[in-house]
N, C-alpha and C positions, 0 to 999 in steps of 0.2 A: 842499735842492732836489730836484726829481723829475727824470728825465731819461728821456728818450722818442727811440726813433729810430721811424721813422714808423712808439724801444722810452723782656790791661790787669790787668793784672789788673785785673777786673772791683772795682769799688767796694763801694756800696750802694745797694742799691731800697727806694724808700720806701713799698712800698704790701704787702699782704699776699697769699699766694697760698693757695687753696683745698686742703683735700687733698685734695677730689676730681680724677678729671683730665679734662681735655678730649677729645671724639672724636678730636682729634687731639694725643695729648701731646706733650710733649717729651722727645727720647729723652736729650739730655744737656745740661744744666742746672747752672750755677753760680751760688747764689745767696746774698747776707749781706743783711741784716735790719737797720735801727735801731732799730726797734722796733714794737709790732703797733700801738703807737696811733697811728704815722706811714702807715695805711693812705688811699687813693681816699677821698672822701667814698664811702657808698652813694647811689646814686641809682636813682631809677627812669628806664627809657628815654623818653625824648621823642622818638624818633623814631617817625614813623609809618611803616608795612611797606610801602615802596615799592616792594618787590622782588617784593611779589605776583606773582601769575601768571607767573614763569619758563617759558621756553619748553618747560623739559624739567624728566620728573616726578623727585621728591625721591626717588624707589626709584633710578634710574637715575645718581643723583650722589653720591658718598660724602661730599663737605664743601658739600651745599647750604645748610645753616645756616651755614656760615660763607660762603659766596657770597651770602645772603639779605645776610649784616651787613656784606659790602662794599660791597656795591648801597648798601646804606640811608647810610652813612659817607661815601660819594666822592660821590653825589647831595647830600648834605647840604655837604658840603666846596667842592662848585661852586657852590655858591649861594654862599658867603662870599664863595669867590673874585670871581663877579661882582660883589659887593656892594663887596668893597675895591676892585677897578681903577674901579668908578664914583668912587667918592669919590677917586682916586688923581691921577685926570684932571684934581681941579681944585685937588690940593696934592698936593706931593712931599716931606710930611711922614712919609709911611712907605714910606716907601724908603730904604735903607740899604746899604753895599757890606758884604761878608765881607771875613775876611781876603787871603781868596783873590781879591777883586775879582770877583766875581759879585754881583750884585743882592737881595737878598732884600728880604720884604716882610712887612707883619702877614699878611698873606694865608698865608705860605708856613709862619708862626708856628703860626695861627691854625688853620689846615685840619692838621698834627702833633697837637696839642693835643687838639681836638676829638674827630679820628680814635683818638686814645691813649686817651681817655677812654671811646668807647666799646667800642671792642674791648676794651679792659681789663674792661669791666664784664660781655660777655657771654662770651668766652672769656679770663678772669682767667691761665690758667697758659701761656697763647703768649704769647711776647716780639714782642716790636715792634725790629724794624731800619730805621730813618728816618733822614732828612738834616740835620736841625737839634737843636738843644740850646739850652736856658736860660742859658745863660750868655752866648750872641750877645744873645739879646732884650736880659738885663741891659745887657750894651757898650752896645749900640743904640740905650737909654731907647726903647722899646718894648712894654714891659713895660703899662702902662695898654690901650693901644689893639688889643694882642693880646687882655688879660685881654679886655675888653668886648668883641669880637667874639665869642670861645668863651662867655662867659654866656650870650650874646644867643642865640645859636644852641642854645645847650646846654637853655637851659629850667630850669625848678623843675624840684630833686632832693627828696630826703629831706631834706638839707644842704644849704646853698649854698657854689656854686663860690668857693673864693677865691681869688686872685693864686696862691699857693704851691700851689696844687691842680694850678693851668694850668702854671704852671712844674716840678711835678712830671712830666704827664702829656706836656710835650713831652720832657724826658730820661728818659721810659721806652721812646724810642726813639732817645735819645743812644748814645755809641760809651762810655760807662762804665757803660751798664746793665746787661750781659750780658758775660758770656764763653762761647764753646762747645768742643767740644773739638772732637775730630779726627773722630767720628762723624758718620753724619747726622744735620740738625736742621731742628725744624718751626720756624716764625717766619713773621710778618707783614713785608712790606716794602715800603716804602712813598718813595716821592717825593710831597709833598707838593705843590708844583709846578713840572713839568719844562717849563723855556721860560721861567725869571723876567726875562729879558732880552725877548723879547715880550712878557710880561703885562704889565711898567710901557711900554712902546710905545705900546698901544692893542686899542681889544676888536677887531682882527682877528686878533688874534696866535694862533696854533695851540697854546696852552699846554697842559697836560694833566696831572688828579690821578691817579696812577697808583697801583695797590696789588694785589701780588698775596699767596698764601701757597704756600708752603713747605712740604712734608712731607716730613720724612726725605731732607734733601736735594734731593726733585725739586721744580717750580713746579706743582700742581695749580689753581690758579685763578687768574683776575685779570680786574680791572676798571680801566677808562679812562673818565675824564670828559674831555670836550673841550666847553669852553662856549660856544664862538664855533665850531663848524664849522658852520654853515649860512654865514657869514657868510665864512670862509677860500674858497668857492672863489672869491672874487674875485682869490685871489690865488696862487692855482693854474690858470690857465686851460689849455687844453691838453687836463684831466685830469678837473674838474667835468663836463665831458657827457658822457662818456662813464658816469659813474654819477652814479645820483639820488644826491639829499642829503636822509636821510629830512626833516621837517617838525618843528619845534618852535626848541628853546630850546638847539640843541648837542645832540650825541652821547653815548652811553653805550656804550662795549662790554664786553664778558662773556664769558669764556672759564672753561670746568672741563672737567677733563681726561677724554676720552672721551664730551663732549658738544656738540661744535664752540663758532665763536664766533659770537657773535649782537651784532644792536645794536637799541637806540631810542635815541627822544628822552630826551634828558637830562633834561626838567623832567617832573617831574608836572602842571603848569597851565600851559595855552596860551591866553594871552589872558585872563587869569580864569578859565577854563575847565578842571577834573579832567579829562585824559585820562584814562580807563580803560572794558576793558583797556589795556593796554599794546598798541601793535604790534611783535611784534619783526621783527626782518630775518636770516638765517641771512647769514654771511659765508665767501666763499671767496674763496681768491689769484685772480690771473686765469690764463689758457688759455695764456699765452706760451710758446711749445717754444724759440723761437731767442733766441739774442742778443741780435744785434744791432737786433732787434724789441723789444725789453723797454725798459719802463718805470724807470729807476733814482733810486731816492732818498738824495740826502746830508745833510748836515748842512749847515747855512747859510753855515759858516763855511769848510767844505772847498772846496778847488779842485780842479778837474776834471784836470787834468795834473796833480794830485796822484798820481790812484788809475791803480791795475793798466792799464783800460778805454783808457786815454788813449792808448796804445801803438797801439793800432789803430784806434780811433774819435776822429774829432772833434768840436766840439760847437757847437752854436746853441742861441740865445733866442729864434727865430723857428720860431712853433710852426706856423704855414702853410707856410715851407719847410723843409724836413730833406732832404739828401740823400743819397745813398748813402755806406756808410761813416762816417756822420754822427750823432749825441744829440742830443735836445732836452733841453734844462738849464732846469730851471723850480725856483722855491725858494720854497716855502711857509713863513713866518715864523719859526717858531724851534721847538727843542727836538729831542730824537731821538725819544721815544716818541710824536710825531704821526707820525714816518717808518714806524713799525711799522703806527699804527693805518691808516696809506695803503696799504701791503703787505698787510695781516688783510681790509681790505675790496675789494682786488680794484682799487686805483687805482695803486697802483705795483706793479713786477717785481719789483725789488728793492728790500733797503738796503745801502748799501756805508761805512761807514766806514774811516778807517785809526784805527789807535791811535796816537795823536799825544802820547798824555799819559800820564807811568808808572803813575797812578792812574787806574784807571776804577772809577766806583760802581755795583754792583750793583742799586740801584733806578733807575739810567736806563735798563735794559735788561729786568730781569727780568718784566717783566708784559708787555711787549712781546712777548717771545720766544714765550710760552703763548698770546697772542692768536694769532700767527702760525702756530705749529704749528699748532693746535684747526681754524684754517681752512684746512688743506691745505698749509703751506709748510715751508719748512726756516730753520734757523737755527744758524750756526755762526762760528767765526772762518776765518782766510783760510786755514788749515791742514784744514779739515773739523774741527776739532774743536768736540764741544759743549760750551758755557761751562758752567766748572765753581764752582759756587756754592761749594762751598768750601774753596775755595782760600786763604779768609784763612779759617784757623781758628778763630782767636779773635774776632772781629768778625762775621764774616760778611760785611763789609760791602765789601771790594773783590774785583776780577775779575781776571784777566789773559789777555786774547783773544790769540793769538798771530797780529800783524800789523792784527788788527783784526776787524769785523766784517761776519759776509755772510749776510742773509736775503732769503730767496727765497722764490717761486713755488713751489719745489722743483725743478720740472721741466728747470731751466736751470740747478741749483744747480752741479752735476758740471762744465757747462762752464766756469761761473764760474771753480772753484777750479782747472781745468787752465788757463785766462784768467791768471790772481791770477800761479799757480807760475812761469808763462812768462815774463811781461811785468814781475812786480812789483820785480825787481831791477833794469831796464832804467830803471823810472821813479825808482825810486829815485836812481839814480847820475846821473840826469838832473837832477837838484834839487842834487846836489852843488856 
């Protein structure tokens, strides 16, 4: 929701790695082998270079090729996506729960896979940290309608794709592919799609293919697909006019480090029609200095006398009155990283989560945080501290925000976190 006051040891990898290394290597890497003839098919790329004309020149960005092959990956990864919740609408043949009782879908199979396979192909020696593994599909019997999605999309190789190719290529960003140590480390990370509780909903839902990388510990870039925002601000009102919604098929945003974030249309063809060039849009937080002025975005599932904020403000759904001392509470349909990409573009103040669960994953955040910096804001947990990626050494793959999380405008960030320190035990003991 937005709120407004009038504010393993590591196993084995079954594909081979180059010895040449990548512009961006890895600086510590654990790796066993079955063998070389258990290597990717070789393929050649079927993607076409969507990523053309970037707003900013390739001298001026140290990992634009590897920004070019995000672009081209999440742009491709949203089309599936669209393509499964159509067919999804009218059978709930692929739809399935986790263990953990969250949703998954071939969509969420399908867009791993894909994205595995080509990052694999064009930067072979960066691992992949992602949300799913082969062994759910198997549980699942999913396994068919994932494979034929990734063919479909993937195209003639040298070789053709087979079931155990796509099962490969979704656990080479399973939690037994990699081990790292204690150093820093580059890696791919990825949410396949964050909001699978909106996706099977309906195409309003604010879902988003998220994917950022990793070097040496810090977030250098990342990219966000959102396929349905033209179509969410229906369900944001309050916040839609205040900013256009550029024009097309959904949003794209782009962030690399030391070159802001920018956005366009997510599709390449509008109406049957090749956009190009591209138009991109620069993104900044917005202008908010005060408080109790700001825009705040939570999670759908959070309650407002939940967090810190509550102590001193109240809150309304009625976005014509807000009164003094008062939050407008609006909630746009699901996921955290649409709450980022609302923050990155200047439609919300903030986002405030708590940490409600002793697990938090790293790819529900991390590409968020870099859009938000690169646009001017800040991002930490409720202590000021900046999340530290690696934290789970060996995985990479969990976080631990102390108290939770607060991204800002920046400019209100300071009062935020003296807000949090004051108030946040008082709400606390109030829940007791």
């Amino acid at each position: 929701m937005i709120l407004a006051n009038s504010s393993r040891q590591f196993s084995t990898v079954r594909f081979t790695l180059p010895t040449s290394s990548s512009p961006t290597p890895l600086r510590t890497r654990i790796l066993t082998f079955t063998s070389s003839s258990a290597s990717l098919p070789r393929r050649l790329s079927h993607f076409k270079c969507l990523s053309a004309s970037l707003p900013f020149a390739a001298e001026t960005a140290k990992h634009y090729r590897e920004l070019e092959a995000a672009i081209d990956v999440v742009e491709a990864a949203s089309k599936i996506c669209v393509e499964v919740q159509t067919a999804l609408q009218s059978s709930a043949t692929g739809i399935r729960e986790k263990n953990d009782q969250t949703p998954v879908t071939v969509a969420d199979f399908s867009v791993q896979a894909l994205i595995s396979l080509e990052l694999g192909r064009r930067f072979p020696s960066i691992p992949l940290v992602a949300e799913e593994d082969s062994a759910s599909v198997r549980a699942l019997n999913l396994v068919e309608p994932v494979v034929n999605a990734v063919v479909e999309k993937a195209g003639a190789g040298e070789e053709p794709l087979t079931a155990e190719d796509v099962l490969e290529a979704i656990d080479r960003g399973g939690p037994e592919a990699f081990t790292f140590g204690a150093q820093p480390a580059t890696y791919w990370l990825l949410d396949p799609i964050d909001g699978t509780r909106g996706f099977v909903m309906g195409n309003k839902a604010l879902y988003v293919v998220g994917l950022a990388l990793v070097v040496d510990g810090e977030i250098v870039l990342g990219v966000m697909g959102c396929p349905h925002w033209q179509e969410s601000n229906k369900c944001i009102s309050g916040v839609q006019e205040e900013k256009s919604i550029p024009f097309g098929t959904g949003l794209l945003m782009v962030s690399h480090i030391g070159c802001g974030t920018w956005t366009r249309s997510l599709s390449s063809v509008i109406n049957g029609t090749p956009r190009t060039p591209y138009s991109w849009t620069r993104s900044f937080v917005d202008d908010c200095s005060i408080v109790p002025q700001a825009r705040f975005c939570i999670t759908e599932s959070e309650a407002w006398e939940a967090l810190p904020p509550a102590a001193l403000f109240t809150s309304t759904t009625n976005a014509e009155s807000v009164g003094q001392s008062q939050v407008l509470v609006l909630k746009p349909c699901c996921g955290s990283l649409c709450k980022y990409l609302l923050v990155a573009s200047g439609r919300g103040s903030v986002f405030i989560q708590r940490q409600k669960d002793k697990v938090v994953k790293a790819w529900d955040h991390a590409v968020g945080i870099i859009c938000v910096l690169e646009a001017g804001g800040t991002a930490t947990d409720w202590e000021g501290n900046q999340v530290d990626l690696a934290a789970d050494e060996v995985g990479r793959r969990i976080i631990y925000p102390q108290g939770g999380f607060l991204v800002s405008n920046g400019k209100i960030h300071n009062q935020l976190l003296e807000l949090i320190s004051s108030t946040s035990s008082t709400v606390s003991a109030s829940r007791i």
